[in-house]
Structures are given as structure tokens and as C-alpha cells.
C-alpha positions, 0 to 999 in steps of 0.5 A: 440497111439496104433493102435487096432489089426485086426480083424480076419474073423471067419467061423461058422461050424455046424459038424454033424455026419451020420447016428447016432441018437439022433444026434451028431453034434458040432458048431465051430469058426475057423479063415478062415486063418486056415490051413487044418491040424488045422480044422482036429485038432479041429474036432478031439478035439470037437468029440473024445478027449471029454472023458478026459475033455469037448470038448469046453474046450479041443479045446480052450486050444489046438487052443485058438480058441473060440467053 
């Protein structure tokens, strides 16, 4: 019998910006064994690649990480 993948711990972020109204501000899952460089990817995917396509979209084909 197979034995069943671990299960990854998962941080829930609420990322907001300052000084900006109506609010902007995005919620996103990231494995805590992410990497520094990798939440600054996702961040960037979530807020300003927006334009080319839908953030949720854009991040998960980028990290395969669930927003």
C-alpha cells in the first residue's frame, strides 16, 4: 500500500496596501517552508501582474500555490 503524501503546513497572509482607498489588499496561502525570494514572487503575482490576467490565476500557474 502507498503511503499518503505529508501534508504541507500552510500560512494564511492578509496583504494589504498603505495609504490607499478603497482598500487593496489580497489573501494568500503559502507553504511555511517558502523561501523569502517566493513569498516576494507571489506578492509581486497577486498585486502587479494582475494587468495580464487574474491574480488568483497568475499566481497559482506561477507557484502552484492555492490564493
Amino acid at each position: 500500500m502507498a503511503e499518503l503524501p505529508e501534508i504541507a503546513q500552510i500560512a494564511r497572509l492578509h496583504i494589504s496596501l498603505e495609504d490607499i482607498e478603497p482598500a487593496i489588499w489580497r489573501q494568500v496561502e503559502v507553504p511555511l517552508t517558502s523561501t523569502l525570494k517566493a513569498l516576494h514572487d507571489v506578492i509581486q503575482s497577486v498585486f502587479w501582474r494582475a494587468n495580464t490576467c487574474t491574480s488568483s490565476n497568475w499566481a497559482r500557474s506561477a507557484t502552484g500555490w492555492a490564493v
